[in-house]
PDB file as gemmi writes it, atoms N, CA and C in Angstrom:
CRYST1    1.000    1.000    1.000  90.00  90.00  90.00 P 1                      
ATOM      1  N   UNK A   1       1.195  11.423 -11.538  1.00  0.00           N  
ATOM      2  CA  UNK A   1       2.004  10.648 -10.605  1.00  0.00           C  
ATOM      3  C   UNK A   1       1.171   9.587  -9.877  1.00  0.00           C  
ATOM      4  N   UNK A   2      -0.135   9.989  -9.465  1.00  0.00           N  
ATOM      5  CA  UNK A   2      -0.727   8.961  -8.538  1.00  0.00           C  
ATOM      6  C   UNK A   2      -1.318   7.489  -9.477  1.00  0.00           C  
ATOM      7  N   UNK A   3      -1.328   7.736 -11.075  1.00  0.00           N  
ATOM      8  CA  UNK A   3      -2.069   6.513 -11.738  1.00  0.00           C  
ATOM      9  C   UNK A   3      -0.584   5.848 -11.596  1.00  0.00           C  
ATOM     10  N   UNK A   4       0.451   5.932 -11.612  1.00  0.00           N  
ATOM     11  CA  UNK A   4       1.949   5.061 -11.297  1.00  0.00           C  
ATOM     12  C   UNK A   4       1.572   4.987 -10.069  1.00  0.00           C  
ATOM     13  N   UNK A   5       1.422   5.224  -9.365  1.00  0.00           N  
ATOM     14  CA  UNK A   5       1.066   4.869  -7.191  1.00  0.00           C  
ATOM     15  C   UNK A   5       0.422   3.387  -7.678  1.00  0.00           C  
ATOM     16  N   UNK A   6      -0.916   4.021  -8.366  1.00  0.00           N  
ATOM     17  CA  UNK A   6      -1.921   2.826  -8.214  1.00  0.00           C  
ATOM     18  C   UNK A   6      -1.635   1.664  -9.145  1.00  0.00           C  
ATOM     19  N   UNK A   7      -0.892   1.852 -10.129  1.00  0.00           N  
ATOM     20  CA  UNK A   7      -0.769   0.677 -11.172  1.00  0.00           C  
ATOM     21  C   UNK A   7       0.344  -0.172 -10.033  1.00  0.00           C  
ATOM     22  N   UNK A   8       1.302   0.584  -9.303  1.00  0.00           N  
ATOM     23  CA  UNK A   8       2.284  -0.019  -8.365  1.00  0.00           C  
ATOM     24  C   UNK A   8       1.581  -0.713  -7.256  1.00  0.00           C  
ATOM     25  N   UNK A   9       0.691  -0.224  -6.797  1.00  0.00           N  
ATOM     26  CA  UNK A   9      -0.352  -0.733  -6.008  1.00  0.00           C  
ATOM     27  C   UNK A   9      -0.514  -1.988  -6.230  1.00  0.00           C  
ATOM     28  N   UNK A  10      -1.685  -1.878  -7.513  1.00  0.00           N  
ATOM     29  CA  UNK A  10      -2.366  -2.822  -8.166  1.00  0.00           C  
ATOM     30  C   UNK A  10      -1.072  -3.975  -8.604  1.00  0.00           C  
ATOM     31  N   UNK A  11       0.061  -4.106  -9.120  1.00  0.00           N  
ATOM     32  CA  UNK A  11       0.914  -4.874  -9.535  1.00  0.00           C  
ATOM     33  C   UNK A  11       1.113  -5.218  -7.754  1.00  0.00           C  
ATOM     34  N   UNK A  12       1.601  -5.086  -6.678  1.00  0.00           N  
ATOM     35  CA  UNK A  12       2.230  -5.231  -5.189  1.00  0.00           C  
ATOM     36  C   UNK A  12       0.687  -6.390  -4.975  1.00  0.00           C  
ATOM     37  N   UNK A  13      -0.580  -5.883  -5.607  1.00  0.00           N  
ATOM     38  CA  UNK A  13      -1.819  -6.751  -5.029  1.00  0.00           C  
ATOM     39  C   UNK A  13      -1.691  -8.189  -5.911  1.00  0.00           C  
ATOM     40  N   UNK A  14      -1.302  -7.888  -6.738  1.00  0.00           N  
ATOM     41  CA  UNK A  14      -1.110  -9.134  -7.546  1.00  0.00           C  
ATOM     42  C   UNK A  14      -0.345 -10.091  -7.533  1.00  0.00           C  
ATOM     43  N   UNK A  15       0.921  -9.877  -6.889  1.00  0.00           N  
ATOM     44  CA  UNK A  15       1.966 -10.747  -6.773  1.00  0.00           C  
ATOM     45  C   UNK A  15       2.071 -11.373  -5.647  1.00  0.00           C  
ATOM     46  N   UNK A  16       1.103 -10.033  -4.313  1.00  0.00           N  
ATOM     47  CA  UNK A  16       0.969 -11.176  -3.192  1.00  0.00           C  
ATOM     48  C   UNK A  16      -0.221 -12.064  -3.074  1.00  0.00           C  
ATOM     49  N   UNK A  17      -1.188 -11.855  -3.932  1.00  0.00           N  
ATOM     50  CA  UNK A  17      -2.664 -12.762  -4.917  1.00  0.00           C  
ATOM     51  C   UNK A  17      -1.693 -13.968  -5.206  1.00  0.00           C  
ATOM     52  N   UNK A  18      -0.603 -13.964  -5.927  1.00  0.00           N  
ATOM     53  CA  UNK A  18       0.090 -14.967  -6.487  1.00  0.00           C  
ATOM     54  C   UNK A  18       0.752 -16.029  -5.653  1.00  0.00           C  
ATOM     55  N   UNK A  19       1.228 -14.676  -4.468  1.00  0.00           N  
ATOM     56  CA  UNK A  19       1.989 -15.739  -3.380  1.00  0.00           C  
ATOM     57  C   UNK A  19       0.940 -16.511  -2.479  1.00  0.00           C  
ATOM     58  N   UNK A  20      -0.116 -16.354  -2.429  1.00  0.00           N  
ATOM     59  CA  UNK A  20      -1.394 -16.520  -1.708  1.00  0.00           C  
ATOM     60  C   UNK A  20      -1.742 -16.087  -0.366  1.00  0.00           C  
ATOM     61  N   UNK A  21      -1.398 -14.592  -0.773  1.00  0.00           N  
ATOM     62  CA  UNK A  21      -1.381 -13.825   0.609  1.00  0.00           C  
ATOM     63  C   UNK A  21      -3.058 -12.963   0.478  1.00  0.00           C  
ATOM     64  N   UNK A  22      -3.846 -13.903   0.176  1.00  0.00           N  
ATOM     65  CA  UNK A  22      -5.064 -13.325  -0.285  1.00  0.00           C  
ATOM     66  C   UNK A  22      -5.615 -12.338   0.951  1.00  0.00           C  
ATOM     67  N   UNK A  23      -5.283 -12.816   1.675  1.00  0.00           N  
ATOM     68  CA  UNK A  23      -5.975 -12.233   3.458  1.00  0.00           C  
ATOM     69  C   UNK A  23      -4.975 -10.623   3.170  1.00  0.00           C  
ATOM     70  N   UNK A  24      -3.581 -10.828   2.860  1.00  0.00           N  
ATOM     71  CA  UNK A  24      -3.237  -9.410   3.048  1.00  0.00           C  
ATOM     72  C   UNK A  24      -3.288  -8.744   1.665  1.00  0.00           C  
ATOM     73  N   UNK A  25      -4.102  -8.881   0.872  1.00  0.00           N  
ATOM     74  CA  UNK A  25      -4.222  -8.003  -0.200  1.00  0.00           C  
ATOM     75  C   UNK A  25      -5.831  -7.686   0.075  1.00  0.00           C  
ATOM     76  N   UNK A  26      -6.612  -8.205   0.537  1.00  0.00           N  
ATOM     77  CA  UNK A  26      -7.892  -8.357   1.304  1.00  0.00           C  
ATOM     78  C   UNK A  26      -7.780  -6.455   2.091  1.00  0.00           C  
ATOM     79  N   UNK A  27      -7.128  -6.678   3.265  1.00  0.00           N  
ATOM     80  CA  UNK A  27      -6.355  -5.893   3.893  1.00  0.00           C  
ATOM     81  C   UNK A  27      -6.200  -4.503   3.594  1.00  0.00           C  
ATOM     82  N   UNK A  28      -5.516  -4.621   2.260  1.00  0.00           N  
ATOM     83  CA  UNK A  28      -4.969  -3.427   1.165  1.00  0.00           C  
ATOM     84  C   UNK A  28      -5.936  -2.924   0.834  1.00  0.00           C  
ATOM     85  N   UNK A  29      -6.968  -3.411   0.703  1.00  0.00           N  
ATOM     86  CA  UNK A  29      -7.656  -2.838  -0.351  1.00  0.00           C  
ATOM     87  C   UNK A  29      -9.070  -2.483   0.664  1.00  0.00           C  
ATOM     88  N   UNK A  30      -9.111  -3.057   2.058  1.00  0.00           N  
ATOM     89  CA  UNK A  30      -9.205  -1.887   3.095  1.00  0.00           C  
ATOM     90  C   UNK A  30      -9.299  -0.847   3.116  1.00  0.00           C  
ATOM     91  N   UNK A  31      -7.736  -0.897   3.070  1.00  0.00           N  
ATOM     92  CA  UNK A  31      -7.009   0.671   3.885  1.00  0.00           C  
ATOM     93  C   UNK A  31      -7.384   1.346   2.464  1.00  0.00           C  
ATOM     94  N   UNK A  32      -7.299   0.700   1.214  1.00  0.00           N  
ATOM     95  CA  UNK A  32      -7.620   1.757  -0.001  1.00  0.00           C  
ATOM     96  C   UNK A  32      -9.106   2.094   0.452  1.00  0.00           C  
ATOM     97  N   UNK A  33      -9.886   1.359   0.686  1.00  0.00           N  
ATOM     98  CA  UNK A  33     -11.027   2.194   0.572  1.00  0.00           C  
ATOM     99  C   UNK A  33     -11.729   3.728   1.706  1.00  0.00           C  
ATOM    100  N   UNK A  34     -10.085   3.847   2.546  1.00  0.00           N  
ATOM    101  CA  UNK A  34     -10.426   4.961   3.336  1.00  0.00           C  
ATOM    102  C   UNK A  34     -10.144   6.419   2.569  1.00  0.00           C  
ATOM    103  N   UNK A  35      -9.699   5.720   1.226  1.00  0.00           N  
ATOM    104  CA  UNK A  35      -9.492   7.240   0.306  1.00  0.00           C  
ATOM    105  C   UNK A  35     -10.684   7.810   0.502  1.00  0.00           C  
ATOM    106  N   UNK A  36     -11.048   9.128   0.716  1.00  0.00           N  
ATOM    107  CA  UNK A  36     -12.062  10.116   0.565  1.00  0.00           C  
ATOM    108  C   UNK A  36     -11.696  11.224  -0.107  1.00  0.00           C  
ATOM    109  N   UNK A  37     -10.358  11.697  -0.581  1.00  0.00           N  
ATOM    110  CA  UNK A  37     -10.360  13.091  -0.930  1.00  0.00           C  
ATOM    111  C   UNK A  37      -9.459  13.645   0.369  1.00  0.00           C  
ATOM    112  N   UNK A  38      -9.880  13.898   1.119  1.00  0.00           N  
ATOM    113  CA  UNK A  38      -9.422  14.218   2.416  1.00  0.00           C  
ATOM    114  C   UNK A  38      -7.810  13.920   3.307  1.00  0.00           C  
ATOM    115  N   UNK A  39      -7.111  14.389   3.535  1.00  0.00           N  
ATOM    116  CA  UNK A  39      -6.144  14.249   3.802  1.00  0.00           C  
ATOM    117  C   UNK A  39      -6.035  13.266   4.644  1.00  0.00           C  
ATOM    118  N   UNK A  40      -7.072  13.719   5.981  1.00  0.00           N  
ATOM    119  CA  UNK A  40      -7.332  12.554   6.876  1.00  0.00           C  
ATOM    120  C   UNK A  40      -7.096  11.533   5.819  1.00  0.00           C  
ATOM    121  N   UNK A  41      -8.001  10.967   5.668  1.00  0.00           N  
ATOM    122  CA  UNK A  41      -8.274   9.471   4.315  1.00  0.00           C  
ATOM    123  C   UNK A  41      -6.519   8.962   3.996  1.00  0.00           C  
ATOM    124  N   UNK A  42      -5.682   9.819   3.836  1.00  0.00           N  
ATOM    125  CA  UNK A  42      -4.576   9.698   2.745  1.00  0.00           C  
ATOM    126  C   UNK A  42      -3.628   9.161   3.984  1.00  0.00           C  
ATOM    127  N   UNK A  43      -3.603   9.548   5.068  1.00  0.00           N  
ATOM    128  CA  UNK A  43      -2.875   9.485   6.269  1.00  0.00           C  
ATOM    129  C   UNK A  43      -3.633   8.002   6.990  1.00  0.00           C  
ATOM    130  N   UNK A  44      -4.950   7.797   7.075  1.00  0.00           N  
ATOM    131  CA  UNK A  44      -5.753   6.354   7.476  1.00  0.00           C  
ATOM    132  C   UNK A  44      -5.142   5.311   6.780  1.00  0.00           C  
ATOM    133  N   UNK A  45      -4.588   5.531   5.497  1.00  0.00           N  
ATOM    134  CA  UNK A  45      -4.803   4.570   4.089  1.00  0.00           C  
ATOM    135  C   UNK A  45      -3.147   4.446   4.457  1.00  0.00           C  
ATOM    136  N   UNK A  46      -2.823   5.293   4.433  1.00  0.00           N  
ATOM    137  CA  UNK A  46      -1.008   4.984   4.937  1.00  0.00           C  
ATOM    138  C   UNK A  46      -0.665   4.184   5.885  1.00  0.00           C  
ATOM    139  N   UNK A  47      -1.386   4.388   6.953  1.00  0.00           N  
ATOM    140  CA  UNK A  47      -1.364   3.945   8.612  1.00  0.00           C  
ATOM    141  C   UNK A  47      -1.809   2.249   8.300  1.00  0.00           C  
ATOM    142  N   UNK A  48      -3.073   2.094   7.356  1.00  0.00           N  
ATOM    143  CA  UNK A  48      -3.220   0.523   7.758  1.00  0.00           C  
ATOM    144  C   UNK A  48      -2.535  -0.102   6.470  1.00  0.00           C  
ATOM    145  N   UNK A  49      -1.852   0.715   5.705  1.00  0.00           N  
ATOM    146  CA  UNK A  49      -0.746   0.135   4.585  1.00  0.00           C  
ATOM    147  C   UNK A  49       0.271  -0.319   5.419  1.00  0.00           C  
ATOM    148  N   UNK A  50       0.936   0.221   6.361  1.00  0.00           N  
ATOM    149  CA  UNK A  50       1.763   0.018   6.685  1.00  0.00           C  
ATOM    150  C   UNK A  50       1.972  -1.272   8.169  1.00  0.00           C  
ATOM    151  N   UNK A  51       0.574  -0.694   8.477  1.00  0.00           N  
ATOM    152  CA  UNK A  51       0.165  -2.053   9.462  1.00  0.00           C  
ATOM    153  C   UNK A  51       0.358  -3.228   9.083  1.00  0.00           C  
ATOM    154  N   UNK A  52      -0.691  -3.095   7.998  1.00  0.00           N  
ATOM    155  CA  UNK A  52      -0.800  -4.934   7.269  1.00  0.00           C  
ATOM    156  C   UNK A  52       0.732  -5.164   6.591  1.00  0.00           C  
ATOM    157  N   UNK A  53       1.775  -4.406   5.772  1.00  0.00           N  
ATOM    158  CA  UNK A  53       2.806  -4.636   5.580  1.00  0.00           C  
ATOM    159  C   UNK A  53       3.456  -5.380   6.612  1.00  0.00           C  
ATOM    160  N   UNK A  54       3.384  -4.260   7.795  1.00  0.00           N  
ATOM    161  CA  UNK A  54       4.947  -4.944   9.062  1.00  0.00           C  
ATOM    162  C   UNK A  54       3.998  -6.133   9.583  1.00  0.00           C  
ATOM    163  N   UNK A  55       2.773  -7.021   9.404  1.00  0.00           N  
ATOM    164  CA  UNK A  55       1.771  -7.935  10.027  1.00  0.00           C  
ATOM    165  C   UNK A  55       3.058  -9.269   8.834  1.00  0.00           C  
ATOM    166  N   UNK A  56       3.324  -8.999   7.696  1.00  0.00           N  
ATOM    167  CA  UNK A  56       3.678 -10.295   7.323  1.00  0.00           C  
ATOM    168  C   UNK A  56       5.278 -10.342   7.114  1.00  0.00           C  
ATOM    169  N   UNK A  57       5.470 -11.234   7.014  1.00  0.00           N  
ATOM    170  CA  UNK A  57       7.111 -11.851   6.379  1.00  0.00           C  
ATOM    171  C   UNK A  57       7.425 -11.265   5.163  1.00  0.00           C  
ATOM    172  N   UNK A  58       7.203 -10.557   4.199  1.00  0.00           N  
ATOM    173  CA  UNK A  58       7.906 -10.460   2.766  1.00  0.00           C  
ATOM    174  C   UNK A  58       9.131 -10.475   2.330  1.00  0.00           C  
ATOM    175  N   UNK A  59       9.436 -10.440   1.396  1.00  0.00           N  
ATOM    176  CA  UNK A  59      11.012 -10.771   0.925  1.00  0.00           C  
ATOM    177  C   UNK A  59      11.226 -10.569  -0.315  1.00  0.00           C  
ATOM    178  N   UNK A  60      12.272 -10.084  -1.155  1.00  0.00           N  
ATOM    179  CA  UNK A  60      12.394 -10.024  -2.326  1.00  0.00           C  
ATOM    180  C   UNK A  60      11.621  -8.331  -2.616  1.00  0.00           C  
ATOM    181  N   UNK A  61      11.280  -8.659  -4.050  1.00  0.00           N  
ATOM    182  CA  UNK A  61      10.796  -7.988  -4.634  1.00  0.00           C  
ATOM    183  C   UNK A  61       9.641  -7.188  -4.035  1.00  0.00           C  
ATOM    184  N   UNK A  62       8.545  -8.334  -3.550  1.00  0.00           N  
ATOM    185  CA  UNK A  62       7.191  -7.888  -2.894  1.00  0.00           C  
ATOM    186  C   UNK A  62       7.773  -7.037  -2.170  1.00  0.00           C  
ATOM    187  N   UNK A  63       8.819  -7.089  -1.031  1.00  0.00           N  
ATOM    188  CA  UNK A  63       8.968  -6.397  -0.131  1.00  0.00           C  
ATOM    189  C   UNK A  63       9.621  -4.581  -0.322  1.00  0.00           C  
ATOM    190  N   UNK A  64      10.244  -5.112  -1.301  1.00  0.00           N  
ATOM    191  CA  UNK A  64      10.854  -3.382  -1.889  1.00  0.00           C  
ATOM    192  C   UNK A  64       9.596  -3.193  -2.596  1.00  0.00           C  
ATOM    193  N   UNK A  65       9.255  -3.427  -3.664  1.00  0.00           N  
ATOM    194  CA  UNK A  65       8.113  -2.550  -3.953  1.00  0.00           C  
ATOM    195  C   UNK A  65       6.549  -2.242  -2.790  1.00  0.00           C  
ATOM    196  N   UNK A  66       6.543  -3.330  -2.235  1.00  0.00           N  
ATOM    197  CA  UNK A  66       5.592  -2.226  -0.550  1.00  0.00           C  
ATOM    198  C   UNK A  66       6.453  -1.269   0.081  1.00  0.00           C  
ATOM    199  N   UNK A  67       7.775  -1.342   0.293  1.00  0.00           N  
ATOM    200  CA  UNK A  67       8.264  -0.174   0.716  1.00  0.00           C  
ATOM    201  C   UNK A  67       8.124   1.070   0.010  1.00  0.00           C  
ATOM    202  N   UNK A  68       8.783   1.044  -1.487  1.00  0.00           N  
ATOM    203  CA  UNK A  68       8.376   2.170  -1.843  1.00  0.00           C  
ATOM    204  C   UNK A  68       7.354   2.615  -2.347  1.00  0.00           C  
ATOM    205  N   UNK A  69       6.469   1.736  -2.323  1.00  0.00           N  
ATOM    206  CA  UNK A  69       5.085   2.573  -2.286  1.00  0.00           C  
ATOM    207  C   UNK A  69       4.660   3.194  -1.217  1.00  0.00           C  
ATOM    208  N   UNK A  70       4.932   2.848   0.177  1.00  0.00           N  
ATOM    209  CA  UNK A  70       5.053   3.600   1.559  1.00  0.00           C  
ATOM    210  C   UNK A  70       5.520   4.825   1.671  1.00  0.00           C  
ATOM    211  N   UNK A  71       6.938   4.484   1.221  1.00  0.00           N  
ATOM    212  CA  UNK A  71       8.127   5.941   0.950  1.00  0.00           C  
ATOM    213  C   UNK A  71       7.071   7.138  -0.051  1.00  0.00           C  
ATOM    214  N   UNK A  72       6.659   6.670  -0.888  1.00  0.00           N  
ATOM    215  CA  UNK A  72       6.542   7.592  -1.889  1.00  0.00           C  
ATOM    216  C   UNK A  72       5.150   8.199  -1.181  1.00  0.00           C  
ATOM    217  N   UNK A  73       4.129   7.144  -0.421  1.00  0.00           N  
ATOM    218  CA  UNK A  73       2.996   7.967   0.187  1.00  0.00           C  
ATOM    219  C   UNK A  73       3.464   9.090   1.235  1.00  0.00           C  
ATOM    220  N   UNK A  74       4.767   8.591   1.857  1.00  0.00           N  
ATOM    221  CA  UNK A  74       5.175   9.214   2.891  1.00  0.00           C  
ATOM    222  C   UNK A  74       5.237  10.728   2.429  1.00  0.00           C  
ATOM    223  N   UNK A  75       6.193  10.787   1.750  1.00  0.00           N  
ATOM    224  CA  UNK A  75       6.988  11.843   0.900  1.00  0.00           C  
ATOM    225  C   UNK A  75       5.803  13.111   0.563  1.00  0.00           C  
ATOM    226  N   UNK A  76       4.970  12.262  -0.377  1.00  0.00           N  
ATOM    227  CA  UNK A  76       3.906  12.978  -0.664  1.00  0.00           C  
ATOM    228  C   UNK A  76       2.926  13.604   0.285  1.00  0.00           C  
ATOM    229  N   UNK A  77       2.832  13.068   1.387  1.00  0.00           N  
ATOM    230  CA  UNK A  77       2.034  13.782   2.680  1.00  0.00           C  
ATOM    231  C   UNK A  77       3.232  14.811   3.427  1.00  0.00           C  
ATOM    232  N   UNK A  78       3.978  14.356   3.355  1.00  0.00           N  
ATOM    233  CA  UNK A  78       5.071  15.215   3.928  1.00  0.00           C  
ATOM    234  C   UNK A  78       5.292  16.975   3.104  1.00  0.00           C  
ATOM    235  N   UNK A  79       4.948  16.602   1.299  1.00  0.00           N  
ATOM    236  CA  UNK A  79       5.495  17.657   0.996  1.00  0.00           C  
ATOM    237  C   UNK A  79       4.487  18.880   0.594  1.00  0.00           C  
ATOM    238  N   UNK A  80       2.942  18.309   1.092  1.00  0.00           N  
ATOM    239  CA  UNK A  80       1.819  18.856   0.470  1.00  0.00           C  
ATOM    240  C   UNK A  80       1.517  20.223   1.431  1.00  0.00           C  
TER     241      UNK A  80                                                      
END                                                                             
């Protein structure tokens, strides 16, 4: 399940690369690097996902697929 998280990830980094939201994929990949293993880490990485998300304007597509990549981190901390 999580290599679909990250390919969703990785596709959400690319399209806002495209829109030239370089500063907030910059951002992303931040909050990715608070992965440790650690739950803490998984809950940090959520928190500034969701920061830098509500920080810009999105619309369309970009914007549903950052949501449910949110939803689905949510879910998953929720059900562990």
């Amino acid at each position: 399940m999580m290599e679909d998280y990250w390919r969703k990830f990785d596709l959400l980094c690319s399209e806002l690369d495209n829109e030239g939201r370089q500063n907030l994929v910059n951002e992303l990949r931040k909050a990715q690097s608070y992965l440790n293993g650690l739950t803490d880490g998984w809950y940090d990485f959520l928190n500034s996902f969701e920061t830098a998300i509500a920080s810009q304007k999105l619309n369309g597509q970009t914007l549903q697929l950052a949501n449910t990549l949110i939803d689905t981190l949510k879910n998953r901390l929720n059900n562990r």
